[in-house]
VOPAZA-634967 format. One record per residue (C-alpha): z, y, x. Coordinates in steps of 0.5 Angstrom, whole numbers, plus 500, padded with zeros to 3 digits. Layout:
BEGIN
ZYX/...
***
This chain:
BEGIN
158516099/154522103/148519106/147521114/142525117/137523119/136524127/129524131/128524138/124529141/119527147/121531152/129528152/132523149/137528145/136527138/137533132/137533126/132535121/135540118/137544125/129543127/128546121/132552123/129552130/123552128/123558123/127562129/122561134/116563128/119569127/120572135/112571136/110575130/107582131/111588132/111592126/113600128/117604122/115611121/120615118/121618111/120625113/114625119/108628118/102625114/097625119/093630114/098634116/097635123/091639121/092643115/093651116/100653119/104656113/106663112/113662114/110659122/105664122/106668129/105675128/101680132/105685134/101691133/100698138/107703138/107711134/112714132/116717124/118723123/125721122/125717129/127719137/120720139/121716145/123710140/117705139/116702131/110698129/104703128/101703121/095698120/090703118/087704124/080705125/075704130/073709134/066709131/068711124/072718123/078718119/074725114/067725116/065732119/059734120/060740125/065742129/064749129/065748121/072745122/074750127/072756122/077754117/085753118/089747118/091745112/099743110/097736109/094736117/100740120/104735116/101729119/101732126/108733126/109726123/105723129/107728134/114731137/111738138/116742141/116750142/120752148/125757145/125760153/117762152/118767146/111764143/110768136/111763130/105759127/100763123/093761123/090767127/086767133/089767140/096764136/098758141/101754135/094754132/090751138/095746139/093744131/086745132/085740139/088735135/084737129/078736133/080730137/081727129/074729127/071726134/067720133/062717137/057711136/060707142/068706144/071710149/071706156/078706156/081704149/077701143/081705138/079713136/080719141/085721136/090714135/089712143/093719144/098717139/100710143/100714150/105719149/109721144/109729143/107736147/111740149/109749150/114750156/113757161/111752168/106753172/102747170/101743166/103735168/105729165/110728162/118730161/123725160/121723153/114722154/111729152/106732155/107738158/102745158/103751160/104756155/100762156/093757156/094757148/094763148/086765151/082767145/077763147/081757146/078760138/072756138/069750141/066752147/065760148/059761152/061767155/068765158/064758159/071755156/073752150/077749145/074743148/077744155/085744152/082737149/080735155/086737159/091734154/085727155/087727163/095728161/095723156/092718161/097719167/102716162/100710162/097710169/101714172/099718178/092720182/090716187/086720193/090725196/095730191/090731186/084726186/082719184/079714188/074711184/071712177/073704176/081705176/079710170/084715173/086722169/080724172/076718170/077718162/077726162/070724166/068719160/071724154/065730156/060724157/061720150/062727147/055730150/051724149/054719144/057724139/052724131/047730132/050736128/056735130/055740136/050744138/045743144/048749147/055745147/052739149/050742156/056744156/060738157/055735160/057740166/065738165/063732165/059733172/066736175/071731173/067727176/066731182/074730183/073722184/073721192/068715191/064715184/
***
């Protein structure tokens, strides 16, 4: 014989349970008040997680500043090498600008600008082929940038924090020697343009020639101010002036260029006569500015 359940009564009804079924209800009713618990998946990261360094693989790269092979279009952008320098420190340390100049381009340096550069000779000018003579155009297209490599100065330009040499190479991507009336930046392929029969002065033979009261260092300053219409586009005051010294117009950064070269270049470097020099180009870019 099965022995029958037993039953109590509850005080709020007079319906009865059984025991076993109290049990039950009473388990139930337990379980729903116990504190929620959250499960974290397998595969969340650890709370050290969250502070360790990414990995390599979620590293975001930095683009680096845009130059040219000697393979590619010119116009083409590629990643510029890493081994740029500041302009503080010069590629080869020169310890006077006359002494650089009185020595011919090595293959390695013609080859390295060749590399950085779309030099382009407009078959239409006639210009005699390269040779390492004075008044030979090709000559003191190699010079300037031998000269612009080997200028360092002990604080940054103005407008760039790279040396005068790479900042030229980001603006623009060759010169071209072309019969035109002037010298203007630039054709379709973002070459500066120079009028060809400039190169070919004999004062362009030295650093600065104190009786033409030019130079070498004109031709750099001019490549200076077309470079800069580049990346700024035209003047600003009139058809051929700046507004002001702030915007670093064309005429600003060829301003700028004569100033760090007579006042923040090594001494040696230049001579007190060239100095003064570019202390007056300085003074007469300056004068082209509307309101200094």
């Amino acid at each position: 014989m099965f022995q029958k359940d037993k039953y109590i009564t509850m005080p709020w009804g007079h319906r009865r349970f059984s025991l076993p079924l109290l049990t039950i209800l009473l388990l139930i009713n337990f379980a729903c008040n116990l504190p929620s618990l959250t499960v974290t998946p397998s595969d969340s990261p650890r709370a050290t997680d969250l502070t360790s360094p990414p990995s390599e693989s979620t590293r975001t790269s930095i683009p680096l500043s845009p130059t040219r092979t000697a393979h590619s279009n010119p116009t083409s952008v590629v990643e510029r090498t890493p081994a740029l320098l500041p302009t503080s420190i010069p590629p080869t340390l020169v310890v006077s600008l006359d002494d650089l100049l009185a020595t011919c381009p090595t293959e390695e340096e013609i080859e390295r600008f060749q590399i950085d550069f779309d030099i382009f000779i407009d078959p239409e000018v006639g210009l005699p082929p390269y040779s390492c003579e004075d008044t030979n155009p090709r000559l003191a297209i190699y010079q300037a940038l031998r000269a612009m490599s080997a200028l360092y100065f002990d604080q940054p330009l103005p407008w760039t924090s790279y040396s005068l040499y790479d900042w030229l190479r980001g603006a623009v991507s060759g010169i071209v020697l072309r019969a035109t009336e002037i010298s203007y930046c630039c054709d379709d392929q973002n070459r500066i343009v120079l009028k060809s029969e400039l190169l070919s002065q004999p004062s362009y033979s030295s650093w600065y020639d104190p009786q033409s009261g030019i130079g070498l260092m004109d031709l750099v300053g001019l490549i200076v101010h077309e470079a800069r219409h580049a990346e700024i586009g035209g003047h600003t005051c009139g058809n051929s002036d700046d507004a002001t010294l702030d915007e670093m117009g064309a005429w600003g950064v060829q301003h700028y260029y004569f100033l760090w070269m007579a006042e923040h270049t090594p001494p040696g470097l230049l001579t007190p006569t060239q100095r003064e020099a570019a202390i007056t180009h300085a003074e007469t870019a300056l004068g082209r500015i509307c309101n200094p």
